[in-house]
C-alpha positions as CSV (number, residue, x, y, z in Angstrom):
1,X,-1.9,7.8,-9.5
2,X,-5.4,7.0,-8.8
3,X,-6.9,4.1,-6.5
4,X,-8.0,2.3,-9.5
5,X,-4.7,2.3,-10.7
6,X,-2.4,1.3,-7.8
7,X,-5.0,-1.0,-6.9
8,X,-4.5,-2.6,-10.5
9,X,-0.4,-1.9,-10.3
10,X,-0.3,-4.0,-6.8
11,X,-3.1,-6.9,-7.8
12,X,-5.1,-5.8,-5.2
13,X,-8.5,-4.1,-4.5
14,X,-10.0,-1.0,-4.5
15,X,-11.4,-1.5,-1.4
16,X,-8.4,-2.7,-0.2
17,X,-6.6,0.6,-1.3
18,X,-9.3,2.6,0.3
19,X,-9.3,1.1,3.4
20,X,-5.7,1.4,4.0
21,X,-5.7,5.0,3.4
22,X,-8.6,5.3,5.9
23,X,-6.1,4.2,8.6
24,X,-7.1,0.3,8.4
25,X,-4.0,-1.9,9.5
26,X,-2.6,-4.3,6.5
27,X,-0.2,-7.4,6.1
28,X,3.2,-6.7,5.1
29,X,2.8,-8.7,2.1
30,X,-0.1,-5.9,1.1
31,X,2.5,-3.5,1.8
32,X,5.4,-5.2,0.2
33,X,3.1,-5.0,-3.1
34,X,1.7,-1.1,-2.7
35,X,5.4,-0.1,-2.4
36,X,6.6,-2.1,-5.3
37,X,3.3,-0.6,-7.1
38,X,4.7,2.7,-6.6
39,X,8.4,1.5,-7.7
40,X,9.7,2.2,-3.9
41,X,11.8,-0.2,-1.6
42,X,10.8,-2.1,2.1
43,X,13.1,0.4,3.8
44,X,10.1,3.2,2.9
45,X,7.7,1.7,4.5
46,X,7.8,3.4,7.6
47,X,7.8,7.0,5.4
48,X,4.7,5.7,3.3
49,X,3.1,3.9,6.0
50,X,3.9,5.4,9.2
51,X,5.3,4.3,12.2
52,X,4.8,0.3,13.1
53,X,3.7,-0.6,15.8
């Protein structure tokens, strides 16, 4: 799935997208809607978004 696309999927930006794969930290409610975007649960969140801190 592109950027474009899960950015679209999750109402949120490209930008947004972009700079969370870059390493920039995110709410949980950002994650909440990448995960749902990409049809996974809150109990992946550590496997899709690493450890939390």
């Amino acid at each position: 799935m592109s950027k474009a696309e899960l950015a679209r999927r999750a109402n949120l930006s490209v930008l947004t997208i972009d700079r969370i794969e870059k390493g920039f930290g995110c709410r949980m409610d950002t994650k909440r809607k990448i995960l749902e975007a990409l049809g996974l649960s809150l109990d992946d969140r550590v496997r899709v978004f690493g450890e939390e801190e």
